[in-house]
C-alpha positions in Angstrom: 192.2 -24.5 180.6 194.9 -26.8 182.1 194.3 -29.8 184.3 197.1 -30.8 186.8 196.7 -33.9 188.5 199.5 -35.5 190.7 200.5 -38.7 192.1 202.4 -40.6 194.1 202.2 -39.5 197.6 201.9 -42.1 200.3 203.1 -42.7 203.7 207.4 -43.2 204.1 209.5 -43.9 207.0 211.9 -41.5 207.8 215.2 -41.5 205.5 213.1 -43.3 202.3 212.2 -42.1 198.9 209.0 -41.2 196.9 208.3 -39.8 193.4 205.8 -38.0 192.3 204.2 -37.6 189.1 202.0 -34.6 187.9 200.5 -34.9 184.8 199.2 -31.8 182.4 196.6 -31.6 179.6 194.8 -28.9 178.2 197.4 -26.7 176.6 200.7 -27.6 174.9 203.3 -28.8 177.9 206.3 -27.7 176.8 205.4 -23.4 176.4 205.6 -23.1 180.2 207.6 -23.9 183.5 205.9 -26.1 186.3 206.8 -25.5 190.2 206.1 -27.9 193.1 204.5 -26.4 196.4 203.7 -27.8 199.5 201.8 -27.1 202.1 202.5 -28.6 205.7 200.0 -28.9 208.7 199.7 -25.7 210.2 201.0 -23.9 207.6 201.3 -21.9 204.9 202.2 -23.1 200.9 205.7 -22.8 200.4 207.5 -23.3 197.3 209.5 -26.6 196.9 211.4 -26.6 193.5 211.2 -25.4 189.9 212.0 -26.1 185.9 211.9 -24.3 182.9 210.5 -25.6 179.4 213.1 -27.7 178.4 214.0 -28.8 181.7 217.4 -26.7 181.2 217.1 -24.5 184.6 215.9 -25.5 187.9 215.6 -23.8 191.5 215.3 -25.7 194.8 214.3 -24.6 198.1 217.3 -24.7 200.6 215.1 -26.9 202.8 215.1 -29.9 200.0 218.3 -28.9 198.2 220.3 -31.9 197.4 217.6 -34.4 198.3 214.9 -33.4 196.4 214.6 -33.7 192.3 212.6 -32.0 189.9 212.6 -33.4 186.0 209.7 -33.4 183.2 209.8 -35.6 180.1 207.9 -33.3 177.7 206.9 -36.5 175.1 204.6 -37.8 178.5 203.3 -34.2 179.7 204.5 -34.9 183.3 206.8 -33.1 185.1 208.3 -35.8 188.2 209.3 -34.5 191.8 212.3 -37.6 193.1 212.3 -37.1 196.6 215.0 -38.9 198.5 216.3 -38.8 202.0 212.8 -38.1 203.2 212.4 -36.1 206.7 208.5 -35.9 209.2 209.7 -31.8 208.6 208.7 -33.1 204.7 205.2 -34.3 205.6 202.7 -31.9 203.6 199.9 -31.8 200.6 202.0 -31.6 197.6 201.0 -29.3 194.6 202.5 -28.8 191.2 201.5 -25.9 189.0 201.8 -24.1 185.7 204.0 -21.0 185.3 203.1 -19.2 181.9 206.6 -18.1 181.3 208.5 -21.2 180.2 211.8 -19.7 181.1 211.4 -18.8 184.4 212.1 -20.7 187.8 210.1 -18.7 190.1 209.8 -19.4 193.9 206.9 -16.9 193.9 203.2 -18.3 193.6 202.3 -15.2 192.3 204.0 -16.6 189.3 201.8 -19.6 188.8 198.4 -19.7 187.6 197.1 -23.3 187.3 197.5 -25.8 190.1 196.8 -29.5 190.5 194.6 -31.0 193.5 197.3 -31.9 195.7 198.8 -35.3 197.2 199.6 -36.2 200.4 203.0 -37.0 201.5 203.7 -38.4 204.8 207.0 -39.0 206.5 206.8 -41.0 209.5 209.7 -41.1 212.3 
Protein backbone atom coordinates (compact mmCIF):
# COMPACT_ATOMS: atom_id res chain seq x y z
CA UNK A 1 0.00 0.00 0.00
CA UNK A 2 1.07 3.67 -0.17
CA UNK A 3 1.85 5.84 2.81
CA UNK A 4 1.40 9.73 2.42
CA UNK A 5 2.64 11.72 5.05
CA UNK A 6 2.74 15.62 4.80
CA UNK A 7 4.49 18.51 6.25
CA UNK A 8 4.85 21.78 6.77
CA UNK A 9 1.71 23.38 7.94
CA UNK A 10 1.97 25.88 10.73
CA UNK A 11 0.41 29.06 11.78
CA UNK A 12 1.02 32.36 9.01
CA UNK A 13 -0.05 35.89 9.10
CA UNK A 14 -2.07 37.01 6.56
CA UNK A 15 -0.23 37.76 3.03
CA UNK A 16 2.94 35.11 4.09
CA UNK A 17 4.03 31.95 2.53
CA UNK A 18 4.30 28.17 3.47
CA UNK A 19 5.38 24.95 1.73
CA UNK A 20 4.44 21.92 2.16
CA UNK A 21 5.96 18.61 1.64
CA UNK A 22 4.20 15.23 1.17
CA UNK A 23 6.21 12.39 1.03
CA UNK A 24 5.29 8.78 -0.68
CA UNK A 25 6.50 5.24 -0.12
CA UNK A 26 5.17 2.00 -0.82
CA UNK A 27 4.85 1.89 -4.60
CA UNK A 28 7.01 3.41 -7.33
CA UNK A 29 6.32 7.51 -7.20
CA UNK A 30 6.51 8.41 -10.49
CA UNK A 31 3.43 5.78 -12.22
CA UNK A 32 0.81 8.12 -10.69
CA UNK A 33 -0.49 11.80 -10.27
CA UNK A 34 -0.84 13.32 -6.63
CA UNK A 35 -3.67 16.12 -5.86
CA UNK A 36 -3.80 18.39 -2.74
CA UNK A 37 -7.14 18.76 -0.86
CA UNK A 38 -8.12 20.74 1.86
CA UNK A 39 -10.56 20.72 4.16
CA UNK A 40 -11.70 24.07 5.97
CA UNK A 41 -13.63 24.36 9.40
CA UNK A 42 -17.15 23.76 8.71
CA UNK A 43 -16.65 22.25 5.64
CA UNK A 44 -16.36 19.97 3.20
CA UNK A 45 -12.82 18.61 1.30
CA UNK A 46 -12.33 20.52 -1.65
CA UNK A 47 -9.80 20.07 -4.17
CA UNK A 48 -6.77 22.51 -4.16
CA UNK A 49 -4.34 21.65 -7.17
CA UNK A 50 -2.97 18.79 -9.24
CA UNK A 51 0.17 17.16 -11.37
CA UNK A 52 0.74 14.56 -13.49
CA UNK A 53 3.83 11.89 -13.41
CA UNK A 54 6.31 13.87 -14.79
CA UNK A 55 5.12 17.06 -13.38
CA UNK A 56 4.26 18.14 -17.08
CA UNK A 57 0.42 19.17 -16.45
CA UNK A 58 -1.06 20.71 -13.56
CA UNK A 59 -4.64 22.09 -12.52
CA UNK A 60 -5.39 24.69 -9.80
CA UNK A 61 -8.46 25.58 -8.14
CA UNK A 62 -9.67 29.21 -9.13
CA UNK A 63 -9.65 30.03 -5.45
CA UNK A 64 -5.52 29.50 -5.21
CA UNK A 65 -4.81 30.11 -8.88
CA UNK A 66 -1.75 32.21 -9.16
CA UNK A 67 -0.73 31.98 -5.57
CA UNK A 68 -0.58 28.59 -4.91
CA UNK A 69 2.21 25.97 -6.52
CA UNK A 70 2.22 22.46 -6.94
CA UNK A 71 5.79 20.66 -8.09
CA UNK A 72 7.19 16.99 -7.14
CA UNK A 73 10.79 16.01 -7.57
CA UNK A 74 10.39 12.33 -8.43
CA UNK A 75 14.34 11.36 -7.32
CA UNK A 76 12.93 12.43 -3.40
CA UNK A 77 9.26 10.83 -3.70
CA UNK A 78 7.67 14.19 -2.56
CA UNK A 79 5.44 16.05 -4.30
CA UNK A 80 5.64 20.12 -2.72
CA UNK A 81 2.53 22.43 -2.39
CA UNK A 82 4.35 26.61 -2.47
CA UNK A 83 1.78 28.49 -1.05
CA UNK A 84 2.25 32.23 -1.26
CA UNK A 85 0.09 35.29 -0.69
CA UNK A 86 -1.61 33.33 2.13
CA UNK A 87 -5.44 34.37 2.98
CA UNK A 88 -7.63 33.29 6.88
CA UNK A 89 -10.24 31.96 3.67
CA UNK A 90 -6.94 29.47 3.26
CA UNK A 91 -6.94 28.23 6.87
CA UNK A 92 -7.82 24.23 6.59
CA UNK A 93 -6.27 20.48 7.20
CA UNK A 94 -4.31 19.95 4.16
CA UNK A 95 -4.20 16.52 2.37
CA UNK A 96 -2.33 15.22 -0.57
CA UNK A 97 -3.24 11.97 -2.28
CA UNK A 98 -2.43 9.37 -4.96
CA UNK A 99 -4.28 9.36 -8.28
CA UNK A 100 -3.55 5.91 -10.04
CA UNK A 101 -3.62 7.43 -13.45
CA UNK A 102 -0.32 9.25 -13.88
CA UNK A 103 -1.62 11.41 -16.60
CA UNK A 104 -4.42 12.81 -15.18
CA UNK A 105 -5.12 16.16 -13.18
CA UNK A 106 -8.34 15.42 -11.67
CA UNK A 107 -10.28 17.88 -9.31
CA UNK A 108 -12.57 14.92 -8.51
CA UNK A 109 -11.71 12.83 -5.24
CA UNK A 110 -13.33 10.15 -6.66
CA UNK A 111 -10.17 10.02 -8.64
CA UNK A 112 -7.86 9.41 -5.72
CA UNK A 113 -7.40 6.43 -3.77
CA UNK A 114 -4.62 6.89 -1.14
CA UNK A 115 -4.44 9.89 1.11
CA UNK A 116 -1.95 11.26 3.63
CA UNK A 117 -3.03 12.21 7.40
CA UNK A 118 -3.43 15.74 6.92
CA UNK A 119 -1.61 19.12 8.23
CA UNK A 120 -2.90 21.99 9.55
CA UNK A 121 -2.55 25.30 7.92
CA UNK A 122 -3.50 28.43 9.65
CA UNK A 123 -3.73 31.84 8.28
CA UNK A 124 -4.16 34.43 10.80
CA UNK A 125 -5.50 38.12 10.03
Amino acid sequence: QVQLVESGGGLVQTGGSLKLSCAASGRTFSNYAMGWFRRAPGKEREFVAAISWNGGNTYYADSVKGRFTISRDNAKNTVYLQMNSLKPEDTAVYYCATDPVPWRTSRATSSYDYWGQGTQVTVSS
